[in-house]
N, CA, C and O atoms as a MOPAC input file, in Angstrom:
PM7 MOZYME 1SCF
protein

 N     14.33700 1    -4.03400 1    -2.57800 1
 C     14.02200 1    -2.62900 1    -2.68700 1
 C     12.77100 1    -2.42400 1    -3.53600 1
 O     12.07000 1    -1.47000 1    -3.20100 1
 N     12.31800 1    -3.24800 1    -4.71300 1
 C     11.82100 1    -3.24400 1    -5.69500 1
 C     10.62500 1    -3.72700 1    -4.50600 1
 O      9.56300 1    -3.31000 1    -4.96900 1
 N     10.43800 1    -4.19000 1    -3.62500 1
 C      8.56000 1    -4.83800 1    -3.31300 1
 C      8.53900 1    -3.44200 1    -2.03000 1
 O      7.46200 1    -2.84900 1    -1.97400 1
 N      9.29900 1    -3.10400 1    -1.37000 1
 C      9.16000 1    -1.83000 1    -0.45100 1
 C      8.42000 1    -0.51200 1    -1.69400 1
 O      7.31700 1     0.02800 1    -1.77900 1
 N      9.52100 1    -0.43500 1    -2.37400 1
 C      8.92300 1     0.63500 1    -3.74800 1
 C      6.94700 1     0.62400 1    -4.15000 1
 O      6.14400 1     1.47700 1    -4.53000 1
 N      6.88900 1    -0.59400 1    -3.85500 1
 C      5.64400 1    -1.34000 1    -4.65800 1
 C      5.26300 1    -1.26300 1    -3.33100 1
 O      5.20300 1    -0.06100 1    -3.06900 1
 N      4.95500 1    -1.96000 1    -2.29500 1
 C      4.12900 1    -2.00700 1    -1.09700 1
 C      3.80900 1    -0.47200 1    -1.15400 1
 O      2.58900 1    -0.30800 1    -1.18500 1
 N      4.75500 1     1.10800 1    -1.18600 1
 C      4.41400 1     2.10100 1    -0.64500 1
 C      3.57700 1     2.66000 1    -2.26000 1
 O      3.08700 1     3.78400 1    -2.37100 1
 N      3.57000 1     1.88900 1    -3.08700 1
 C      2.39300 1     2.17700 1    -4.11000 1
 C      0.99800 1     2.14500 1    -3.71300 1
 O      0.10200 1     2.98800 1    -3.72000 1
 N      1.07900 1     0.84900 1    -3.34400 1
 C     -0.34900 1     0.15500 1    -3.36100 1
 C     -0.86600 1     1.51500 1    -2.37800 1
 O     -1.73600 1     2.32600 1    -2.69300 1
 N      0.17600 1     1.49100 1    -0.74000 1
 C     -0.12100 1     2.20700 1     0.12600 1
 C     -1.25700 1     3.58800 1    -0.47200 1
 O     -2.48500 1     3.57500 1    -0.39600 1
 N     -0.21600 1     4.91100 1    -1.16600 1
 C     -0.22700 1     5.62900 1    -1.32300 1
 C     -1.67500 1     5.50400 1    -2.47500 1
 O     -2.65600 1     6.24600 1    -2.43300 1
 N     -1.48700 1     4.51700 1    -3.32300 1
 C     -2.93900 1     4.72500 1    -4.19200 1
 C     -4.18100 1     4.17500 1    -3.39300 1
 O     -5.24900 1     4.44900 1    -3.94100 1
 N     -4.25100 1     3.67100 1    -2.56600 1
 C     -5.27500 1     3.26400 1    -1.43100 1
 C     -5.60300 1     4.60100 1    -1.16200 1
 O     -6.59900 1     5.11400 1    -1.67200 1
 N     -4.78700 1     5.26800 1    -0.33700 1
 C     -5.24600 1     6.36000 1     0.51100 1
 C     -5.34500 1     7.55200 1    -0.83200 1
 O     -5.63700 1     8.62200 1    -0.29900 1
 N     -5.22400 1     7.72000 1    -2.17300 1
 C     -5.58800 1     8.72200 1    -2.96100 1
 C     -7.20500 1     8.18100 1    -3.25300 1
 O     -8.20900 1     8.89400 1    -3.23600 1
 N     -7.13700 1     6.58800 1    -3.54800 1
 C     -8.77100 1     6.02600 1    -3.43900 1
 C    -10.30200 1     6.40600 1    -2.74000 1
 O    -11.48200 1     6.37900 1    -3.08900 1
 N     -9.55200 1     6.75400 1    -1.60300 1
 C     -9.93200 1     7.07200 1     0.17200 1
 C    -10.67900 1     8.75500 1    -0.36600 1
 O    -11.77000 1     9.32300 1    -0.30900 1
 N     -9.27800 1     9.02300 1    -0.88400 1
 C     -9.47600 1    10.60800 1    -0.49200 1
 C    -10.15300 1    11.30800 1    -1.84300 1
 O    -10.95900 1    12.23000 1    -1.71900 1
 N     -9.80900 1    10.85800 1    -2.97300 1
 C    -10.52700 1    11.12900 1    -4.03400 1
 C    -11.93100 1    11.78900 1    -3.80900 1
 O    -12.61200 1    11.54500 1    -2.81400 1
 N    -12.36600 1    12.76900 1    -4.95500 1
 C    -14.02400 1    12.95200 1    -4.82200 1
 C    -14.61000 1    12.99000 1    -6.47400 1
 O    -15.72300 1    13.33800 1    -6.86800 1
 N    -13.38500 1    12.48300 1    -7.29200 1
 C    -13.92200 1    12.39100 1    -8.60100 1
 C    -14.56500 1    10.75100 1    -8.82900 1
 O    -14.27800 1     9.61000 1    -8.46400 1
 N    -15.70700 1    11.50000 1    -9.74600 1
 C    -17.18500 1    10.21600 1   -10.00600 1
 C    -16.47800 1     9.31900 1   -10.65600 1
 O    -16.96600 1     8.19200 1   -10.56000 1
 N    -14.91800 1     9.42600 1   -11.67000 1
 C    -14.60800 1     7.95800 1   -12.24200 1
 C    -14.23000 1     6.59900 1   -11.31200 1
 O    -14.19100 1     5.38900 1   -11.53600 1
 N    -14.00400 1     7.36700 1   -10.27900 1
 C    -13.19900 1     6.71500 1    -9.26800 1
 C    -13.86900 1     5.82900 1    -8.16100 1
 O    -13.42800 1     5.16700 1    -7.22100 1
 N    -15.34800 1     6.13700 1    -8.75700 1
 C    -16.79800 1     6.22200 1    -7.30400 1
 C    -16.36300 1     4.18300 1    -7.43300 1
 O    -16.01500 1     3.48700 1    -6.47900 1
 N    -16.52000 1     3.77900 1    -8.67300 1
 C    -16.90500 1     1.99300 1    -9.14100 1
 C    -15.60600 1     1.58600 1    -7.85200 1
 O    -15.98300 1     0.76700 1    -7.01300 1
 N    -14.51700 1     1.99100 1    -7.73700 1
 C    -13.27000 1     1.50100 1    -7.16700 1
 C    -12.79000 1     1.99400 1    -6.11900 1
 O    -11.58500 1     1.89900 1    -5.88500 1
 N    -13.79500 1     2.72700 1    -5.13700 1
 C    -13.76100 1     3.28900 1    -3.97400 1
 C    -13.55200 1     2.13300 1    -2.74200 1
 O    -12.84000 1     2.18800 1    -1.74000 1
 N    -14.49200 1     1.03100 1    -3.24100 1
 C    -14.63900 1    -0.45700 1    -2.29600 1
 C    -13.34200 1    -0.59400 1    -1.94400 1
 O    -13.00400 1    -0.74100 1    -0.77000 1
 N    -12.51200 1    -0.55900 1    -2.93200 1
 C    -11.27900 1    -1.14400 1    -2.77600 1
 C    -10.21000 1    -0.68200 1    -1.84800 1
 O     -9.48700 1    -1.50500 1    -1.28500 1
 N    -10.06800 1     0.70900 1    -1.64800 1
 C     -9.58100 1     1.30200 1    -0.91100 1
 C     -8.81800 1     0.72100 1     0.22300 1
 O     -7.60100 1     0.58500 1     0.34500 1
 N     -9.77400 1     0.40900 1     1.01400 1
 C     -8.99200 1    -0.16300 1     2.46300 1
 C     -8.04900 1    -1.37400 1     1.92400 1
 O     -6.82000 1    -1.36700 1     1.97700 1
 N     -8.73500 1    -2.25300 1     1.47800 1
 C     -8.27700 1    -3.25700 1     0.69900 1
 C     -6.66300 1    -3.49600 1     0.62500 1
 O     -5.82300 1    -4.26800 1     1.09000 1
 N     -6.75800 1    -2.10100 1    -0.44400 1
 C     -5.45800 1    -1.72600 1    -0.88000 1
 C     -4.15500 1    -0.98300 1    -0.20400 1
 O     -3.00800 1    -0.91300 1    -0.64500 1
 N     -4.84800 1    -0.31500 1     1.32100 1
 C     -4.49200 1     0.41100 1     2.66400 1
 C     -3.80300 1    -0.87400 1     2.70100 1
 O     -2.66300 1    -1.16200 1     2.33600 1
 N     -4.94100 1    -1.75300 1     3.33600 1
 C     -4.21800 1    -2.79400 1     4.33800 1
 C     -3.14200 1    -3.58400 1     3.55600 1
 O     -2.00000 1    -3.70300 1     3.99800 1
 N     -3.59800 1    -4.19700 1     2.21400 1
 C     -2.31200 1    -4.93100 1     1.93500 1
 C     -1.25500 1    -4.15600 1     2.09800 1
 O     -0.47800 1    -4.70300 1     2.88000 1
 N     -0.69100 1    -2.68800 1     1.55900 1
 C      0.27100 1    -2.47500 1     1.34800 1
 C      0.94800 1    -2.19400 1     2.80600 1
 O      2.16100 1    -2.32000 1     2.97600 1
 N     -0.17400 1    -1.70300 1     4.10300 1
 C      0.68100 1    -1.64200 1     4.68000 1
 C      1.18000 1    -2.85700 1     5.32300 1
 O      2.24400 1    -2.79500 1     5.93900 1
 N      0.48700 1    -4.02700 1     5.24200 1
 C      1.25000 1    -5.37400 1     5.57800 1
 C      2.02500 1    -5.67300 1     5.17500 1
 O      2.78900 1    -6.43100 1     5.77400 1
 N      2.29500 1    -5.17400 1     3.74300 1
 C      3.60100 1    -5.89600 1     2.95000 1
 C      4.60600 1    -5.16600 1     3.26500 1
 O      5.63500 1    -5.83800 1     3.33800 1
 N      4.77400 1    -3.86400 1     3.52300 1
 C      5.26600 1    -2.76900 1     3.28200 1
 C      6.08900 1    -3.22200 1     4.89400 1
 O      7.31200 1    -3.30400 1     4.78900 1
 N      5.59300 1    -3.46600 1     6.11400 1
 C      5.72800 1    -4.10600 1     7.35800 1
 C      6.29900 1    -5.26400 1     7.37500 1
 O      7.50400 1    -5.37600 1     7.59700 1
 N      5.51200 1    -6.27700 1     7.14300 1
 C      6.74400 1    -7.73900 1     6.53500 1
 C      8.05500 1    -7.64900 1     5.76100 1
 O      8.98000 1    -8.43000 1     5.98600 1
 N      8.12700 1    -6.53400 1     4.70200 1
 C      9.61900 1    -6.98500 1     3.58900 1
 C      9.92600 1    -5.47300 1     5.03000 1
 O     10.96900 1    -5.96000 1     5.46500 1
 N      9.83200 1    -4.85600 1     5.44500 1
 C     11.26000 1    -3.96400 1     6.50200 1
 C     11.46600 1    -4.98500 1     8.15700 1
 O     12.34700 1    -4.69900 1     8.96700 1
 N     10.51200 1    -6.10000 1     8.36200 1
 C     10.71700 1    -6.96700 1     9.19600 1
 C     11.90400 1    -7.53900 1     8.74600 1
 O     13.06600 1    -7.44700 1     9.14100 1
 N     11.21200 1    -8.32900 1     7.56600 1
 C     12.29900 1    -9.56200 1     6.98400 1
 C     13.92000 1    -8.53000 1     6.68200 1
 O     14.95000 1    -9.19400 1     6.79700 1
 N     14.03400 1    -7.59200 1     6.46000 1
 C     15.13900 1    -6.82200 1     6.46500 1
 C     15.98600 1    -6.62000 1     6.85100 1
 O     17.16900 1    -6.60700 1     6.51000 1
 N     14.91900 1    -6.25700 1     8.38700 1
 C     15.73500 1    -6.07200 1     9.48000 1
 C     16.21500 1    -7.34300 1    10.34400 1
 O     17.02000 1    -7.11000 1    11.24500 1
 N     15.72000 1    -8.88400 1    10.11200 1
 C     16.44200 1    -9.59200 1    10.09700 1
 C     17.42600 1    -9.90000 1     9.51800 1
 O     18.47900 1   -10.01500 1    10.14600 1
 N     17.37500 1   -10.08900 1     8.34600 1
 C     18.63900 1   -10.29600 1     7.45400 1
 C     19.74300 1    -9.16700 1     7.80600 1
 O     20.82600 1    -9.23100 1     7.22400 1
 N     19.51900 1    -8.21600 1     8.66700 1
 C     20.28800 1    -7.64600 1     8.97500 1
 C     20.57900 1    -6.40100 1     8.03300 1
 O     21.28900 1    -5.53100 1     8.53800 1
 N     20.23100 1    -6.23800 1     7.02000 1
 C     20.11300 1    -5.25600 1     5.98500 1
 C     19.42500 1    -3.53800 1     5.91500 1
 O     19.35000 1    -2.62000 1     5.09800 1
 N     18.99800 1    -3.84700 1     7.40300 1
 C     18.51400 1    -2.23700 1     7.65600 1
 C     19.48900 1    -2.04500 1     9.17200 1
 O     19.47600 1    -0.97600 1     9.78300 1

């Protein structure tokens, strides 16, 4: 439960990255997708592995 929690972090602060228009944020904008894509891979793999184990 604890890496789903965390995958839809990364998710959700990616896409505030994305969407942001404040200048502190300009240095760590690169990162964005970055941080899109991992989470939604992880976020996709641990409800795969889940739904094998039979747990969803």
């Amino acid at each position: 439960m604890f890496g789903i929690i965390l995958a839809g972090l990364l998710l959700a602060f990616g896409v505030f990255l994305k969407a942001t228009k404040d200048p502190g944020f300009a240095s760590t904008k690169k990162f964005s997708w970055l941080l899109i894509a991992l989470g939604a891979i992880t976020l996709a793999g641990k409800l795969i592995i889940m739904y094998q184990k039979g747990e969803i």
